[in-house]
FIKOLZA-1660 file (N, C-alpha, C; in steps of 0.1 Angstrom, whole numbers, plus 5000, padded with zeros to 4 digits):
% residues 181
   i   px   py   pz ch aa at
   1 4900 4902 4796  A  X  N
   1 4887 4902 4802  A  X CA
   1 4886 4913 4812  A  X  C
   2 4877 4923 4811  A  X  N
   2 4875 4932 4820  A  X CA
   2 4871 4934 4836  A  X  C
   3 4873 4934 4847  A  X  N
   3 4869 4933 4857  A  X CA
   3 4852 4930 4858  A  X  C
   4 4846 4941 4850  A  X  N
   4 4832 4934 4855  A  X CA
   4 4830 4922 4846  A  X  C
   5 4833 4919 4835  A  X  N
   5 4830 4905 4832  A  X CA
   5 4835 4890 4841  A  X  C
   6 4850 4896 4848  A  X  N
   6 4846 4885 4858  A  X CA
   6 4837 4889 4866  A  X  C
   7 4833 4896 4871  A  X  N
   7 4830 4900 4881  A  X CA
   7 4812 4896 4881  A  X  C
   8 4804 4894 4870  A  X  N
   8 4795 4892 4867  A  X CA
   8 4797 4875 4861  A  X  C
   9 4810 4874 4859  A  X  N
   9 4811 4854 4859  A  X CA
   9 4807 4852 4844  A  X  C
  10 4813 4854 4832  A  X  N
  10 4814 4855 4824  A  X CA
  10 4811 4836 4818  A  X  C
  11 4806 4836 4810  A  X  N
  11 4796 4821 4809  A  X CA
  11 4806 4818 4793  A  X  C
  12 4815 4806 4799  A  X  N
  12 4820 4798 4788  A  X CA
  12 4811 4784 4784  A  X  C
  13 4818 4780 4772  A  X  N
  13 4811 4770 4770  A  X CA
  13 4820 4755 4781  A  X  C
  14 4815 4749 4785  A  X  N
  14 4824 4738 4789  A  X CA
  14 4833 4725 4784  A  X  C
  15 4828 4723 4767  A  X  N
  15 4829 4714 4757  A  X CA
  15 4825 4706 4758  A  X  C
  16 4814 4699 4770  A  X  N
  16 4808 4685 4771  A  X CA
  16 4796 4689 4761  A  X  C
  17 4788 4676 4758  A  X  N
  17 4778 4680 4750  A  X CA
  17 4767 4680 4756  A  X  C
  18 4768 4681 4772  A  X  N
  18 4751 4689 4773  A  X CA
  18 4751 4701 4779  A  X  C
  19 4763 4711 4774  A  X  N
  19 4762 4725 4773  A  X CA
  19 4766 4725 4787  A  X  C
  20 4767 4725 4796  A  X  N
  20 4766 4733 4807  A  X CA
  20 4781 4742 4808  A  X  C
  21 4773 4751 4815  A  X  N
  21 4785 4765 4817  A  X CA
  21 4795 4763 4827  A  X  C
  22 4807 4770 4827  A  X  N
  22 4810 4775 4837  A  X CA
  22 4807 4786 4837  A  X  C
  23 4811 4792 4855  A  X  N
  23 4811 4804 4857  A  X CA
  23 4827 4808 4858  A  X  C
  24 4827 4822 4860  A  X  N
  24 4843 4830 4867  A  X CA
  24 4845 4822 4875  A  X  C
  25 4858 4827 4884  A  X  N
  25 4863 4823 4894  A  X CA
  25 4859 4830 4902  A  X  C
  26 4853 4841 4901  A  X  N
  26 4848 4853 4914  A  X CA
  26 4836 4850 4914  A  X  C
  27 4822 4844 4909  A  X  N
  27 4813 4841 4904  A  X CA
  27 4809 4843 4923  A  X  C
  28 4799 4847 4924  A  X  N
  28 4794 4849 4935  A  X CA
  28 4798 4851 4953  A  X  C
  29 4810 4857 4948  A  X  N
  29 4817 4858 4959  A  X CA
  29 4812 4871 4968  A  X  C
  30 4806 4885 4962  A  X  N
  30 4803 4895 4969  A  X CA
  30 4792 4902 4958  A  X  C
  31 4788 4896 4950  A  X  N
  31 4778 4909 4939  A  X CA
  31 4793 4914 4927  A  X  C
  32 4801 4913 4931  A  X  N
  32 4808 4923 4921  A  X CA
  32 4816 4935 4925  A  X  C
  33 4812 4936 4942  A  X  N
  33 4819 4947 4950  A  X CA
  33 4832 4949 4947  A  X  C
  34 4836 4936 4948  A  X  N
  34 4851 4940 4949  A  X CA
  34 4860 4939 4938  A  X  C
  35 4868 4949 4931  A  X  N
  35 4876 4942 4920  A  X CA
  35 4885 4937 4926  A  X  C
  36 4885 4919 4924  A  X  N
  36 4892 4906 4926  A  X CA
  36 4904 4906 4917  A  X  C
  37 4901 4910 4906  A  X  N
  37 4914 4908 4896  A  X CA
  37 4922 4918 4896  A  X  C
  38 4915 4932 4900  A  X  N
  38 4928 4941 4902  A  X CA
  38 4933 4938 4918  A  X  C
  39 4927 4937 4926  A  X  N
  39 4933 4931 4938  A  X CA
  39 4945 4919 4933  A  X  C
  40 4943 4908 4928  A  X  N
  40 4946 4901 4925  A  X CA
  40 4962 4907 4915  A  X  C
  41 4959 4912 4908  A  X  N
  41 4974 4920 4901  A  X CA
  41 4981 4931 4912  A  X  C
  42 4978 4935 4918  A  X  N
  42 4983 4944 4928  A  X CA
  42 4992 4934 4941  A  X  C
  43 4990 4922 4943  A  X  N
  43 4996 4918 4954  A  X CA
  43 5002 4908 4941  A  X  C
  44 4997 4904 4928  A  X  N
  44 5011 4896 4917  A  X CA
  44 5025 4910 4920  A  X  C
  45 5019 4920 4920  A  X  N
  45 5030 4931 4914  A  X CA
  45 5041 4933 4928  A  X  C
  46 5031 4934 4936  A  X  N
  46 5040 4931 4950  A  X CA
  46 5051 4918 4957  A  X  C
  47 5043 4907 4954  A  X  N
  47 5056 4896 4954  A  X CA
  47 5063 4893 4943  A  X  C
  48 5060 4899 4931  A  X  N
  48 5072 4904 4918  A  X CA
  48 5085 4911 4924  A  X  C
  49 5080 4923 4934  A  X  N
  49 5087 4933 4935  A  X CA
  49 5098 4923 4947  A  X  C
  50 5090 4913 4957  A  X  N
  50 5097 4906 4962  A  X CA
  50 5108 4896 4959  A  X  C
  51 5104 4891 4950  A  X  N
  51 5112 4878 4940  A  X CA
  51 5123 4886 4935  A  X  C
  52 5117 4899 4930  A  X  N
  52 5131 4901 4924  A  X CA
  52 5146 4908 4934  A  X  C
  53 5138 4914 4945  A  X  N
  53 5140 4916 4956  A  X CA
  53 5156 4905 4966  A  X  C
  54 5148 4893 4960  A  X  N
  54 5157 4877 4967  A  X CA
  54 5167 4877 4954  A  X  C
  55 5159 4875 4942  A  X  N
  55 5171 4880 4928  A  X CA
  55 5185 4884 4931  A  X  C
  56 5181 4897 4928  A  X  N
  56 5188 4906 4934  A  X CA
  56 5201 4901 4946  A  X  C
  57 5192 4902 4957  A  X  N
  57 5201 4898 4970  A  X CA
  57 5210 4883 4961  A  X  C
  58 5211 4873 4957  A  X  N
  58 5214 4865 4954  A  X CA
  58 5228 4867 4945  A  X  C
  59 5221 4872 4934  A  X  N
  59 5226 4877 4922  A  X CA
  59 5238 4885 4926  A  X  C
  60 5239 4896 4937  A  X  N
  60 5248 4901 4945  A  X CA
  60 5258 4901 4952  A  X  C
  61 5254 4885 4953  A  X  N
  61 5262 4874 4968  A  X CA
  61 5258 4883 4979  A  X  C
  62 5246 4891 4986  A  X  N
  62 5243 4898 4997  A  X CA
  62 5235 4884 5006  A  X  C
  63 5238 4885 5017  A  X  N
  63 5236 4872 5026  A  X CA
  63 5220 4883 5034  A  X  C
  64 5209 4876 5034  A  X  N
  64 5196 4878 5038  A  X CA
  64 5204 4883 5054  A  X  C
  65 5196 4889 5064  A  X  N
  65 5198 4886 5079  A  X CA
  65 5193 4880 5082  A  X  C
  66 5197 4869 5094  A  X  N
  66 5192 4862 5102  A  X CA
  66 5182 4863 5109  A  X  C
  67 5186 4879 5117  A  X  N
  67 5175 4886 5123  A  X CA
  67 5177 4900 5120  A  X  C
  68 5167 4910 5126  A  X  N
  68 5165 4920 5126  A  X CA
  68 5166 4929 5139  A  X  C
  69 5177 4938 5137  A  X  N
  69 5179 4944 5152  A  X CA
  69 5167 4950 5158  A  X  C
  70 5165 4948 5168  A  X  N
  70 5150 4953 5175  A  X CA
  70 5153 4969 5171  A  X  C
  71 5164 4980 5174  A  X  N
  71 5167 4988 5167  A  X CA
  71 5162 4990 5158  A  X  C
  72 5161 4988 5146  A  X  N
  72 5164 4991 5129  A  X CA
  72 5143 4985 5135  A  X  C
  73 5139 4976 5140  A  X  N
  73 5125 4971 5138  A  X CA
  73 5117 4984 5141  A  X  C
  74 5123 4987 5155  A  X  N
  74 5116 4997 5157  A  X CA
  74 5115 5016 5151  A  X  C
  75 5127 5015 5145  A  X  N
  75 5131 5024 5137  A  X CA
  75 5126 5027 5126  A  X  C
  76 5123 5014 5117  A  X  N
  76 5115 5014 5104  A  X CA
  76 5103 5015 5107  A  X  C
  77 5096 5009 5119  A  X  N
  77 5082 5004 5120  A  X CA
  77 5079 5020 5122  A  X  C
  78 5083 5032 5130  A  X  N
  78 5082 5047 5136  A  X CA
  78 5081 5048 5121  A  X  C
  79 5091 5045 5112  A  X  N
  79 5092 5057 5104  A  X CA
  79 5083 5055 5090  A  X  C
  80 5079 5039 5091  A  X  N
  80 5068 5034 5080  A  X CA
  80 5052 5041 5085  A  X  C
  81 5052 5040 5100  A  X  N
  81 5037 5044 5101  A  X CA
  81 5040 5059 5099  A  X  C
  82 5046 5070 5096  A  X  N
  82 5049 5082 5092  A  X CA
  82 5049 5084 5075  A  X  C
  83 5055 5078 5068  A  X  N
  83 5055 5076 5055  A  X CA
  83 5041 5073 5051  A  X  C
  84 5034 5063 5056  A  X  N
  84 5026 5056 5052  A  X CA
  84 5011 5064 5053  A  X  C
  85 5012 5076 5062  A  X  N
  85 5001 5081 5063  A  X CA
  85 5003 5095 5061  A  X  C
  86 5018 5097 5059  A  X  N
  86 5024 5107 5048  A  X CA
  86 5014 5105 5033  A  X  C
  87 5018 5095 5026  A  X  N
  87 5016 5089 5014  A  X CA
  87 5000 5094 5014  A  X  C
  88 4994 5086 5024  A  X  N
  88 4977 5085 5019  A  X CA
  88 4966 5095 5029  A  X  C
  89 4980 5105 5035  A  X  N
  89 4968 5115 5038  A  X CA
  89 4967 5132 5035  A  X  C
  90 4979 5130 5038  A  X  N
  90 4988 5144 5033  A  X CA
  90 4981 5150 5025  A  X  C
  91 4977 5161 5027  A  X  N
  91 4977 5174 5009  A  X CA
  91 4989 5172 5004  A  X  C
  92 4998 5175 5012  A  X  N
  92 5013 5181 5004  A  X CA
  92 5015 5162 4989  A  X  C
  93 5011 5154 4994  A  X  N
  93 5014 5144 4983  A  X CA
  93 5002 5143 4979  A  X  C
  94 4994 5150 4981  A  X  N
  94 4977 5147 4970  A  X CA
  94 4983 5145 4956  A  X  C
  95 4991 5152 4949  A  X  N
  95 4995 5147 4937  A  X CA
  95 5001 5127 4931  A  X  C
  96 5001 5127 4945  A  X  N
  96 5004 5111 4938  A  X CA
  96 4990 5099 4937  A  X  C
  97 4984 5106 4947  A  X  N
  97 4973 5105 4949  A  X CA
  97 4961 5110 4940  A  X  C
  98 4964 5119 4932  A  X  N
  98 4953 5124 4923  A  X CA
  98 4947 5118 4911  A  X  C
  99 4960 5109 4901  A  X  N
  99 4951 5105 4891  A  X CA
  99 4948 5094 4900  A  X  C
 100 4940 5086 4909  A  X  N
 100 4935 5074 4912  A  X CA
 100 4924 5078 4926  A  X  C
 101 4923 5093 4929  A  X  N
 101 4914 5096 4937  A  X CA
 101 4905 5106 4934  A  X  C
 102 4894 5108 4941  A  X  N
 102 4887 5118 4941  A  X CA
 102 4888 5129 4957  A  X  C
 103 4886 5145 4955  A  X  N
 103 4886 5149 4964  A  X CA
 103 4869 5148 4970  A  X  C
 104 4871 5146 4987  A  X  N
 104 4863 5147 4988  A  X CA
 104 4856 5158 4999  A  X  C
 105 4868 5162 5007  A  X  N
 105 4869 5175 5012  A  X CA
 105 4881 5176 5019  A  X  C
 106 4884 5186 5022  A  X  N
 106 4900 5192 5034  A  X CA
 106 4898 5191 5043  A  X  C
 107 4902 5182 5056  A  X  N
 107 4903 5180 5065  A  X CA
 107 4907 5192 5072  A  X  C
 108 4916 5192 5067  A  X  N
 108 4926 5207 5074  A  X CA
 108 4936 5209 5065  A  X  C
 109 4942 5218 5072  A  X  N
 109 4953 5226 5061  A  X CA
 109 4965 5215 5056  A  X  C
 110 4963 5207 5065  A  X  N
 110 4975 5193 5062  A  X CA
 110 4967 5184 5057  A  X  C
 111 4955 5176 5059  A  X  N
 111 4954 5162 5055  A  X CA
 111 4937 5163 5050  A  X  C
 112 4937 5155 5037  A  X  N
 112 4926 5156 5030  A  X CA
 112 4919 5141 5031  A  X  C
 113 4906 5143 5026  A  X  N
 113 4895 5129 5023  A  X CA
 113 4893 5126 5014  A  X  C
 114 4899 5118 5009  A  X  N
 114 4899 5115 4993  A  X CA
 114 4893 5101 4992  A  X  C
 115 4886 5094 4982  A  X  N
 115 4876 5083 4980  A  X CA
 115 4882 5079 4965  A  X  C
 116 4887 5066 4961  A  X  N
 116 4893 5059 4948  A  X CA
 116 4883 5065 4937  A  X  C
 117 4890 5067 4926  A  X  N
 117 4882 5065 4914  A  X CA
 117 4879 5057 4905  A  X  C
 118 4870 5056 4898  A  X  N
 118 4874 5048 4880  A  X CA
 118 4873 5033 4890  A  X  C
 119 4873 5025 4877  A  X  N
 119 4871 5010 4883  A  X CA
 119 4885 5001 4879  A  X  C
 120 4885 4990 4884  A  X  N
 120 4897 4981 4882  A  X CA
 120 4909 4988 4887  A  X  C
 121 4917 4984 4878  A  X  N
 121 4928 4987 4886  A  X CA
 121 4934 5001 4892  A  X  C
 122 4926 5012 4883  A  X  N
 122 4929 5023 4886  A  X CA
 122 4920 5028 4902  A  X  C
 123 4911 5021 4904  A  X  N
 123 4902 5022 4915  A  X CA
 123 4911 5010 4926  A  X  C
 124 4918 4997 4922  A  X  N
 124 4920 4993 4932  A  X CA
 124 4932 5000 4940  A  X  C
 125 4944 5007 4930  A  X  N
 125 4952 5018 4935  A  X CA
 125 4948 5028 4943  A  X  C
 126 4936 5032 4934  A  X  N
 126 4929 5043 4947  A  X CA
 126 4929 5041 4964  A  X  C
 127 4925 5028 4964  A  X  N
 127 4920 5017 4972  A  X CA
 127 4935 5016 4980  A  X  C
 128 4950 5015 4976  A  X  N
 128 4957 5014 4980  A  X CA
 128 4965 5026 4988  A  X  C
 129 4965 5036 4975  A  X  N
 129 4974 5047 4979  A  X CA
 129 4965 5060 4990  A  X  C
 130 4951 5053 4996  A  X  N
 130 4944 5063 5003  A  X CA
 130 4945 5054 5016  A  X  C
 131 4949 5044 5021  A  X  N
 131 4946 5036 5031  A  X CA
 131 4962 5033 5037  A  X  C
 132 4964 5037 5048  A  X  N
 132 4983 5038 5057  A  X CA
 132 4979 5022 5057  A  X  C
 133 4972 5018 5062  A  X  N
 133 4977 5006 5071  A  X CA
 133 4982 4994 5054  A  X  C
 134 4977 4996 5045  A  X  N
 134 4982 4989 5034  A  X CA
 134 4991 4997 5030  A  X  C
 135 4995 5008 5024  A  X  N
 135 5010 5015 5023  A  X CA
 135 5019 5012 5027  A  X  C
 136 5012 5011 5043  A  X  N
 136 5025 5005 5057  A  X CA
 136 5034 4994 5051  A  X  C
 137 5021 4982 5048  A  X  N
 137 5029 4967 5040  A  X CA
 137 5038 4975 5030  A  X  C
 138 5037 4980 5018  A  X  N
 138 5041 4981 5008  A  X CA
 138 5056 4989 5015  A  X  C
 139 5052 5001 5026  A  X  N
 139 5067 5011 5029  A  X CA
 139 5073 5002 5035  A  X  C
 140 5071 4995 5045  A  X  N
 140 5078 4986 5055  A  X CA
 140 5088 4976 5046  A  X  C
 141 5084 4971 5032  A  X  N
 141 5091 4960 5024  A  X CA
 141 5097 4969 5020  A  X  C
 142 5102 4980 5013  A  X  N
 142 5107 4992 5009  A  X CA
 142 5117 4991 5021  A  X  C
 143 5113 4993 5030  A  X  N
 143 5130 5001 5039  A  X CA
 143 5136 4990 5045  A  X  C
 144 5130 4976 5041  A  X  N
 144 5138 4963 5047  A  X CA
 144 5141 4960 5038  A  X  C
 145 5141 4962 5023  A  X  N
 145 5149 4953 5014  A  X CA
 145 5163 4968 5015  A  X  C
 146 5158 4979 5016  A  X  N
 146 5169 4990 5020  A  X CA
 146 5177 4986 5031  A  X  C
 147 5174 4979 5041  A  X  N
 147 5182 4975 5048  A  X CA
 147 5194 4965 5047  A  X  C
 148 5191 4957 5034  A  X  N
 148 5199 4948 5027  A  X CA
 148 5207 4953 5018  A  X  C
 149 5204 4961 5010  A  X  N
 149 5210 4969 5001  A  X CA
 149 5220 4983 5003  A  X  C
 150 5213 4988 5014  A  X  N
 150 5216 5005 5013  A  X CA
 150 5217 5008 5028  A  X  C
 151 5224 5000 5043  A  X  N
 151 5217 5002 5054  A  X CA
 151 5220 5012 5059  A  X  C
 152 5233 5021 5055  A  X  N
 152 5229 5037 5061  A  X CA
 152 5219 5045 5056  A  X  C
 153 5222 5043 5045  A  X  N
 153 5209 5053 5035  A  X CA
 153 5195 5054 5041  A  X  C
 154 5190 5036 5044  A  X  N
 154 5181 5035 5045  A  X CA
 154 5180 5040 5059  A  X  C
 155 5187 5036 5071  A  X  N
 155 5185 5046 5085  A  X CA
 155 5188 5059 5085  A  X  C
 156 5198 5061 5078  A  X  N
 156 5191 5079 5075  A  X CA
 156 5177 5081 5075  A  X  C
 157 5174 5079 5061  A  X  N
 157 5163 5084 5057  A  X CA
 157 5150 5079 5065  A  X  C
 158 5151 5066 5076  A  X  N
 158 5139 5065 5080  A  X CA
 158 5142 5072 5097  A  X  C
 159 5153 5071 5098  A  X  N
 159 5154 5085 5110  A  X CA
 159 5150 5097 5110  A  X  C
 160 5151 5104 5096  A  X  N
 160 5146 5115 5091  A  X CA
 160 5128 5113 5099  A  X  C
 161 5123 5106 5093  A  X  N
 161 5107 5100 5093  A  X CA
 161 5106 5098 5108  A  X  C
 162 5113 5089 5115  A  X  N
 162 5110 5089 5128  A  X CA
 162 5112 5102 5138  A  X  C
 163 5122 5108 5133  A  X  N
 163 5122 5121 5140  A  X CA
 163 5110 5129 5139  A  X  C
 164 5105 5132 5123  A  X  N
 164 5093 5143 5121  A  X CA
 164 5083 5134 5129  A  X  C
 165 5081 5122 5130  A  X  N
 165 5070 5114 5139  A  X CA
 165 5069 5121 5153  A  X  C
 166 5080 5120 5159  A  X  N
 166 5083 5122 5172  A  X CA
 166 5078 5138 5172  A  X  C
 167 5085 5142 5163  A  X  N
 167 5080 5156 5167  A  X CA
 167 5065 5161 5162  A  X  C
 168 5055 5157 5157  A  X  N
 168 5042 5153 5156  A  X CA
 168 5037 5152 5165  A  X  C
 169 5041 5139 5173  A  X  N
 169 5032 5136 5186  A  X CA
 169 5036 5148 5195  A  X  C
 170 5046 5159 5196  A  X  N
 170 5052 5167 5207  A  X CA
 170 5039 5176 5200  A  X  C
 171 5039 5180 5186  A  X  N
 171 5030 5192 5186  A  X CA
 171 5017 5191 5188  A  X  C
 172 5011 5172 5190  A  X  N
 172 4998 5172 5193  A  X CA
 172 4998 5175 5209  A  X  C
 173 5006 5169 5214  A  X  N
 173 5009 5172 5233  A  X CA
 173 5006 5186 5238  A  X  C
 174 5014 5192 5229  A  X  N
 174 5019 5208 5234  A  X CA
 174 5001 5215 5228  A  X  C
 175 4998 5213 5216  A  X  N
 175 4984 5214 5214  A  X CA
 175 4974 5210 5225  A  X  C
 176 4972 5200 5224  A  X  N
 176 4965 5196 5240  A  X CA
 176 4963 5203 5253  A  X  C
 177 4981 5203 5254  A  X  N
 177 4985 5207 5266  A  X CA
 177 4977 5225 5269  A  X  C
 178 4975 5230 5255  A  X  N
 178 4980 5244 5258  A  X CA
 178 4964 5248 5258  A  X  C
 179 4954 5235 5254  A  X  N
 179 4938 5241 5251  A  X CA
 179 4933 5232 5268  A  X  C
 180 4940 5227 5276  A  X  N
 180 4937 5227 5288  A  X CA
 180 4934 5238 5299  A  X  C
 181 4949 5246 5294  A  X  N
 181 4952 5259 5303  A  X CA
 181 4941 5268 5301  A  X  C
% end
């Protein structure tokens, strides 16, 4: 079934014999705005990625943490909001961004405005890979199941990220600083 046929509540028969219908399950929820079932498969695919995630850890004998060093929290968290708006702003990754967006102009020599394309699921990707603060969820589960798996690797590489962060905010400062003078 296609997103707009739920989306328009697709009329079954119900088997009693005085006909009456159902509707979808999205049947009047917003007009049809939103694709529900690609939303809906996009967060299946994400606690898939999770499950298999605990799998994994299990399957391994790797023991979950208890807790999380305020370190490594704050280390991932720097270096997910860098990734994350790496991912959905950047020119330099417009290509991952391309089949599921439209350009819609250049911000600047660094970061573009791009708007989802196409409908369902290739529109609800759009939807995903243009927006940090959802990326964020998806990078943040990324470098904490790294932290079970891989935990130098994974503070390398999000030190890498927290560093270029850090140094971002110095060249907005020194920018700033230097259109005061």
């Amino acid at each position: 079934m296609s997103d707009e046929q739920t989306r328009q509540g697709t009329t079954e028969s119900s088997g009693s014999h005085d006909g009456q219908a159902r509707q979808g399950v999205f049947e009047g929820y917003d007009n049809g705005e939103q694709p529900l079932q690609s939303y809906t498969m996009l967060a299946g695919v994400f606690n898939l990625i999770f499950a298999v995630f605990l799998l994994l850890t299990k399957g391994t004998g790797r023991k979950l943490p208890e807790s999380i060093a305020t370190k490594d929290i704050v280390l991932l968290g720097v270096a997910t909001h860098k990734m994350s708006t790496l991912i959905a702003n950047d020119a330099v990754t417009s290509f991952i961004r391309a089949p599921f967006t439209e350009l819609q102009e250049k911000e600047s020599p660094k970061s573009v405005d791009e708007k989802p394309r196409g409908t369902g699921i290739r529109h609800s990707i759009g939807e995903l890979v243009t927006c940090k603060f959802c990326m964020g969820q998806w990078i943040a589960s990324f470098f904490t199941y790294g932290l079970v798996f891989a935990p130098p690797v994974t503070r390398l590489v999000a030190s890498i990220f927290a560093i270029v962060t850090i140094s971002d905010h110095l060249h907005q400062t020194y920018k700033a600083l230097t259109k005061r003078v």
